[in-house]
N, C-alpha and C positions, 0 to 999 in steps of 0.2 A: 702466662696464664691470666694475670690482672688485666691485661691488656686484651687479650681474647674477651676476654667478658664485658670489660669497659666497651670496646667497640660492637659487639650483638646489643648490645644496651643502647648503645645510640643508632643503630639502626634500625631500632623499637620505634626509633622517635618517628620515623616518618608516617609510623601508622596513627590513627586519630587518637587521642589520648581523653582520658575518663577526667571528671572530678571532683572533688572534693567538696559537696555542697551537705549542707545544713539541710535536714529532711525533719520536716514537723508539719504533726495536722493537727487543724480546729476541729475539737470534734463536737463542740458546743459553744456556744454564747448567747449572751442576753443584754439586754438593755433596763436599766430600774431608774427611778429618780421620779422627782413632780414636774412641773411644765416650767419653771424656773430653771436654774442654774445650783445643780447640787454637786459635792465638793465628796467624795470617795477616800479613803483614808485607810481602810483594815479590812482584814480578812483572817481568819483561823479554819484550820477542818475538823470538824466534829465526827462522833463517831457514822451519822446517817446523813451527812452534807456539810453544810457550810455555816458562818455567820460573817456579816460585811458588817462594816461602820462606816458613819462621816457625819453627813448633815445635809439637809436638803432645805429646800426653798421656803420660804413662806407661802408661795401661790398653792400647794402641796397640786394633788392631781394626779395625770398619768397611774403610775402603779404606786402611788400613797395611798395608804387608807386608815392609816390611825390617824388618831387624833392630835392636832400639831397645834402650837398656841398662839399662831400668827407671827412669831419671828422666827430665824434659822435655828433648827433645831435638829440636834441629835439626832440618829435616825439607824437602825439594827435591823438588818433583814438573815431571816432561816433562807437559805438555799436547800433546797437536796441535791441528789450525788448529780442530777443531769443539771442543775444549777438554776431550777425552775423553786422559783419566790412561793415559801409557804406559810408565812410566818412575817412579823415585822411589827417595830413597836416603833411610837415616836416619844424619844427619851425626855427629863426636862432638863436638858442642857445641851450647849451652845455646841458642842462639835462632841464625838466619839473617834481620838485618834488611835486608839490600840486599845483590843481587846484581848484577854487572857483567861483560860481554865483553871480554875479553882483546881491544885494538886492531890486533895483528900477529896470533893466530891465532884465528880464532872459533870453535872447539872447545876454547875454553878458557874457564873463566870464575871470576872469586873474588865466595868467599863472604864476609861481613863479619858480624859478630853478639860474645855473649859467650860464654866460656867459664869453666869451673872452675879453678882453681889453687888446691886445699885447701878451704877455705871461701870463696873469693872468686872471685868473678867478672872477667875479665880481658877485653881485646881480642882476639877470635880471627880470626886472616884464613886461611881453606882454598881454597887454587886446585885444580879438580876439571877431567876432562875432557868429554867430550860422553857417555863411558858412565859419568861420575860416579865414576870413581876419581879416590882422591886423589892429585892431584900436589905437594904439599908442604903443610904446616898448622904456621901459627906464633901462639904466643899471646904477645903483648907488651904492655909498661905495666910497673905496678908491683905485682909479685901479694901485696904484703900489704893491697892497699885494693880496695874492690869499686867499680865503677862501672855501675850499669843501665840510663843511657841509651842509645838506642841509636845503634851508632858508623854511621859511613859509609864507603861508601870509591866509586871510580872508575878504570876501567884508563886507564891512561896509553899514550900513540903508542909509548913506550920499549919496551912490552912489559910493565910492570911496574904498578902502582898506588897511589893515593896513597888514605889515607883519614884519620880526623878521629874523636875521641872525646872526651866532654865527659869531665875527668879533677879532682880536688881534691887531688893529692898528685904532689911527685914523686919523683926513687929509680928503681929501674930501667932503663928504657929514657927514663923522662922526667926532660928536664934543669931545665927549672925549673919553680914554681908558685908564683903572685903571690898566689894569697888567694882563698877560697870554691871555687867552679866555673871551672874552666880550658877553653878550648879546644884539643886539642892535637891536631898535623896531622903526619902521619907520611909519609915515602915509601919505596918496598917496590920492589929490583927483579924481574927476572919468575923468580927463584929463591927470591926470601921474604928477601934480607939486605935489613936497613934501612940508604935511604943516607940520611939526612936526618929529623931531626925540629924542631918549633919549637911551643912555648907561646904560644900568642895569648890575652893575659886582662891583669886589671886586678885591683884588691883586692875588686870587685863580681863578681857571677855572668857568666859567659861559655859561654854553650850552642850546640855546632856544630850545624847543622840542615841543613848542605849544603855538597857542594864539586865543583866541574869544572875538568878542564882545556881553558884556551884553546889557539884555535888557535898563537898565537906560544909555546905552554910554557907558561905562566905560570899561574897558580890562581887563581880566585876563590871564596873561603869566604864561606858565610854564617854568622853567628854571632849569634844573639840575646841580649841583654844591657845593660849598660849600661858602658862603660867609664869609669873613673876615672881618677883622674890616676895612679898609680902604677903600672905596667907594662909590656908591649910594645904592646899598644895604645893609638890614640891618644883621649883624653877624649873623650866624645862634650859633656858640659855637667856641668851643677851638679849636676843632679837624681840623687839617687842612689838612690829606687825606682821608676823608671820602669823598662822595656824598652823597648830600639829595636830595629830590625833592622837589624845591622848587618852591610856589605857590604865584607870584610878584598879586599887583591889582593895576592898571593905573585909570587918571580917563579920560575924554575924552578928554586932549589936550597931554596928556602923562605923566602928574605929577606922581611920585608914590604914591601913598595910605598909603601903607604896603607891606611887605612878611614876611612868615613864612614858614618854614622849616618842612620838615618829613621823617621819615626813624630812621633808629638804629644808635648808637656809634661808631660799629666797623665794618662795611662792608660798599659796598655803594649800594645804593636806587636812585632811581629816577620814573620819571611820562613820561606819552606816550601821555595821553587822558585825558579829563574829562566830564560827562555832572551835568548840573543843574537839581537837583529836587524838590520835591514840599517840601522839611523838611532840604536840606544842597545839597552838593557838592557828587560825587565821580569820584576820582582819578585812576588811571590804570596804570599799568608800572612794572616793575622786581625790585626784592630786594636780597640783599643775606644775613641780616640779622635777628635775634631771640630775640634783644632787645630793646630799646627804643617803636617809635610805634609800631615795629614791634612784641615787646612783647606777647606771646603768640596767636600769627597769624598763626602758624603751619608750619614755613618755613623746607622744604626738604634739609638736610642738602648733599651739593655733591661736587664733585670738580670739576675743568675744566679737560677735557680729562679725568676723574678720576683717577689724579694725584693731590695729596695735597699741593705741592708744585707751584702749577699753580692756588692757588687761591681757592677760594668757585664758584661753581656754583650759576647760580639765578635762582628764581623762577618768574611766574608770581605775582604781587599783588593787589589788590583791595585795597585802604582805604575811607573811607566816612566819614566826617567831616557834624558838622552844619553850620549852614550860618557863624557863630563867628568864624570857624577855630577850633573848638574843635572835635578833632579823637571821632568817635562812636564805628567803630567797625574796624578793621585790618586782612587781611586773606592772606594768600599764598595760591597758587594753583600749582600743577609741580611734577618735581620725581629728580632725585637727578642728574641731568645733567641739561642744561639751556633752560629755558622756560620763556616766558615775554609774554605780555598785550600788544596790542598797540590800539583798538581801545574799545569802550564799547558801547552799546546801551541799551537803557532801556524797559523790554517789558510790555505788555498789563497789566498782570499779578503785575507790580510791579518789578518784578527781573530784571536780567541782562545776557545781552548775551555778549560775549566778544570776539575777534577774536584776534590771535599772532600768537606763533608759537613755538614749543617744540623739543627738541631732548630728554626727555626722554623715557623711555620704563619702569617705575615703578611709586610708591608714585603714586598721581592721574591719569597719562596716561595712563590708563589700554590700552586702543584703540590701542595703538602704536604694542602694540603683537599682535595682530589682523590682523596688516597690514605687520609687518615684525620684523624679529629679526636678532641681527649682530650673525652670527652662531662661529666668534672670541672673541666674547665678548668686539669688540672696543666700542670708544664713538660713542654718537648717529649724525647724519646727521639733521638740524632744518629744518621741514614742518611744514605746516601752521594747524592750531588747532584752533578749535572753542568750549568754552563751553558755560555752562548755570547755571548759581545760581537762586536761590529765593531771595527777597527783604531783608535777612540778611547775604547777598553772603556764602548761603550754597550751595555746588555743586550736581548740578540735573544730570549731565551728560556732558560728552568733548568726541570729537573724532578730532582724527589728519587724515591727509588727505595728499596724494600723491601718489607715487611710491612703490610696494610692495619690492624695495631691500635698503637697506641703503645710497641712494644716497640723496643732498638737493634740496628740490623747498623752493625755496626762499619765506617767505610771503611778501608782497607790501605793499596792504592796503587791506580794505573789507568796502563793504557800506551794510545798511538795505535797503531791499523792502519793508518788510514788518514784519508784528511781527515773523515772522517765518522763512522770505527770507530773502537769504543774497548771495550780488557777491562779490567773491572772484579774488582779481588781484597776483600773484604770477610770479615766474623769474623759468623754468626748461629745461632742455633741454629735450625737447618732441618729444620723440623717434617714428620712424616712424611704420604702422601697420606691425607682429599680434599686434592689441590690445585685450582686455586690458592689462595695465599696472598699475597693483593696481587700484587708481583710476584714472586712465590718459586714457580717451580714446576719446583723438581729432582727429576728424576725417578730420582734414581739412591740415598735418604738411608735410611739404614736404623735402624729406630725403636729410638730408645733411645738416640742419639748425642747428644751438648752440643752446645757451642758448634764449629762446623766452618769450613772455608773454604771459602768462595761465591763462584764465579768465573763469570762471565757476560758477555757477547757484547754489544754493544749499536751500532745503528745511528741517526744523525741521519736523519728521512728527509724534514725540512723543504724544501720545494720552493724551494732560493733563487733559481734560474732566473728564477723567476717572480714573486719576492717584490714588486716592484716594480704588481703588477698586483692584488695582493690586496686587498681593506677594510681602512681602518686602518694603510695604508701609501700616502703621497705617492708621485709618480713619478722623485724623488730619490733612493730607498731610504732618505726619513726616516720612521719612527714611534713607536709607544707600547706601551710594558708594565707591566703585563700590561692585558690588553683580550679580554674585557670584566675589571672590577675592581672591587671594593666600599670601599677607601679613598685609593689612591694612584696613579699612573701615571707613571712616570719615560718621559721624550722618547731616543730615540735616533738616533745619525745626525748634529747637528747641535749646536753650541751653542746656547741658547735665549735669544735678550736679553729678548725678549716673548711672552708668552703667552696668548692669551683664550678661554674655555670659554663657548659660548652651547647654549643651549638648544634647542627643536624652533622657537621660536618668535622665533629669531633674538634673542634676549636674552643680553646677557655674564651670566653668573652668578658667574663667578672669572674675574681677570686677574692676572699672577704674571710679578716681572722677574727675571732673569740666576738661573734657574733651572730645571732641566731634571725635576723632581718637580713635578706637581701634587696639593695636597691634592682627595680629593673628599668630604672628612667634612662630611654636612652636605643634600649632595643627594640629591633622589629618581632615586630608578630610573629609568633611559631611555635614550635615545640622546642623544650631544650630539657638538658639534663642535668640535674642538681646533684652532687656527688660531696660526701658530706663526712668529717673526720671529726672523732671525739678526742679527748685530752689521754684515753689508751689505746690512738691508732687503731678503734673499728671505722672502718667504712661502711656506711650507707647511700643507697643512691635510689633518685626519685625522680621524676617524670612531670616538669609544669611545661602548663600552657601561658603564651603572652598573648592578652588581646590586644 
């Protein structure tokens, strides 16, 4: 009887077979910035639109209209829901990297970025209200050293805010500093006095790259780095050129708890994001390692510029831990140039949607060919990319997004609307009509402007109702991507103990164990059938195409 079936299944094959594509529409975008070169940074949604941050040019122009004090400055614009500019202030400080609602009142919200103190750049926090006056601006740290990464920050239930700035000296408001790059994590009640600060670092580099408060109070900082033995963090190991991503927990006066470390031996790893769910944690951010956590995660092995001597490229990553800190499961996502994570949302469904940004054009970006190819075969240019896994971050579908010639749009940030919606803030210079321009087509950019910020609307409109009923999908909801594909196809849905590719003519051609990538380098063009065994002897079987 298995055999009766196996073979009506492959004589499916000769008819033409469906695929697996990534379906999203722009249903809006816009162009903002002055005739310079302005720098994009944030975004949040409000209850009636939106608010952006970054900083724009001194030339101001185009769609500026506040008042700007002749250097880069700060710069907050109101979107509404179609994402048309209603609103906008020009702040007095040097960049707005992340912006945050006030937990007790939501016409309130702080800004986070740097500012000036003589020659240096300092930690600037400005709480503003819903018409953008300012309700208090404090610039803390220590103003004889400059720091320009950028800080963070988060409203707190108290009313007030905590935020986080990588720092290498201390003096001023910071009490200590163990050596190199320091983490320091601050807390601010809802008047701007600081009640609380703490140095998280080691005699190695220590870089804040995220921080939220838990439901019980308490904080969890991300911190990339490596700790050493010497400081208030705890050693992550020996290795003292690695990065890991390191995951600090505070509790709510700033004690630390704990950290614990993740990532491989020999390359370096770090975190972007993370959210809470109902069974553990999961993380987001690039890796360029194949060992340690990253142990069989399926990292793209590539180089910088693709040049081996320039290092490994990264990949984007997912890990997802239990509440205890113990790894479940570890994945890379990317192609063999540099692709990274930076925000993750969780959807209806259970899975995840993730938003970053890719320069490659193979390994999982199928899309990137779709939109353009360097016809010299250089490295790739990073646009903003958005995919989609199921709730064991197997990949359902990614497509990269911008300019159809190798040139970069910068990603920013990107917020959810909704399980499906998502706006995207990005940095491009947005060239003036005919348009389209790949996907660029703002209708509002006025010739002769730089680098601007590109914010745009964008819809899932993948039929998952039905996904179960499609080519190339089992009636598990297990299948393959990309499909059709010219050298790879990763299985999702399913751990894979076995796998056999036959041909039209019912012939194995590839059989491949306790992995969920099949190579196809090798084969001709056609239709074949992917037939596919779990660790309790179900079978699945699926329908790709080879270009």
């Amino acid at each position: 009887m298995k055999n009766i079936r196996l073979y009506t299944l492959l004589a499916l094959l000769m008819m033409a077979g469906g695929a697996m594509q990534a379906q999203v529409r722009f249903d809006w975008q816009w162009g903002y910035g002055s005739m310079g070169d302005d720098y994009p940074y944030c975004i949040i949604k409000t209850p009636d639109g939106y608010l952006a941050g970054g900083n724009i040019d001194n030339d101001g122009g185009f769609s500026v209209e506040c008042e700007h004090t002749g250097q880069r400055n700060g710069w907050i614009i109101k979107l509404n829901e179609a994402g048309e500019l209603v609103d906008q202030s020009c702040v007095e400080m040097n960049t707005i990297s992340q912006i945050s609602q006030s937990k007790t009142n939501p016409n309130h919200f702080y800004l986070i970025g740097t500012d000036f103190v003589g020659d240096e750049a300092n930690t600037c926090i400005v709480k503003i209200d819903e018409q953008f006056n300012v309700l208090w601006k404090r610039v803390i740290g220590n103003p004889a050293y400059t720091s320009w990464y950028p800080p963070r920050v988060t409203a707190t239930s108290d009313g007030g805010c905590v935020g986080g700035h990588t720092v290498a000296w201390n003096g001023g408001d910071i009490s200590h500093h163990y050596g190199s790059w320091d983490a320091w994590i601050f807390k601010l009640d809802s008047l701007g006095n600081l009640q609380w600060e703490v140095t998280l670092g080691t005699e190695d580099n220590e870089l804040v790259s995220n921080i939220k408060e838990m439901e019980d109070g308490s904080y969890t900082v991300l911190i990339n780095g490596d700790p050493q033995q010497y400081g208030s963090l705890y050693s992550c190991n020996q290795y003292p050129t690695i990065v890991f991503g390191v995951v600090a927990k505070l509790d709510a006066e700033g004690n630390l708890l704990d950290n614990r470390c993740y990532g491989g031996y020999t390359q370096d790893d770090s975190f972007a994001d993370f959210i809470v769910l109902e069974d553990g944690y999961l993380y987001v951010g690039c890796a360029a390692s194949d060992d340690g956590d990253l142990g069989g995660a399926g990292y793209h092995l590539g180089y910088n510029q693709g040049l081996p001597h320039h290092g490994r490229s990264h990949d984007a990553w997912l890990l997802k831990t239990d509440f205890d800190g113990n790894v479940v499961w570890s994945k890379c996502y990317g192609g063999t140039l540099n692709d990274a994570a930076y925000k993750v949302f969780q959807n209806d469904d259970g899975g995840f949607t993730i938003t970053g940004w890719s320069e490659s054009r193979d390994g999982d970006v199928q899309s990137a060919l779709q939109l353009y190819e360097n016809p010299d075969g250089s490295w790739g240019a990073p646009k903003p990319w958005i995919f989609r896994t199921d709730a064991k971050g197997y990949l359902l579908w990614e497509r990269v997004m911008g300019a159809d010639v190798a040139s970069a749009q910068e990603y920013a940030d990107a917020v959810q609307v909704s399980d499906k919606e998502f706006v995207f803030l990005c940095q491009d210079a947005l060239y003036p009509p005919p348009y389209p321009y790949g996907d660029i087509n703002c209708p509002n950019v006025v010739v002769g402007s730089q680098d601007n910020y590109w914010v745009f609307h964008l819809t899932d409109i993948y039929d998952y109702d039905g996904i179960e009923e499609q080519e190339g999908w089992s009636g598990d909801g297990v299948g393959v991507y990309p499909n059709p594909s010219k050298d790879l196809v990763r299985i999702c849905g399913v751990e894979a103990e076995e796998v056999w590719l036959y041909n039209a003519l019912g012939q194995v051609v590839k059989s491949v164990r306790n992995s969920n990538e099949v190579s196809l380098a090798g084969l001709p063009q056609g239709v074949y059938l992917l037939r596919i065994a779990d660790a309790d002897g179900n079978i699945y079987t699926n329908k790709i195409t080879i270009q």
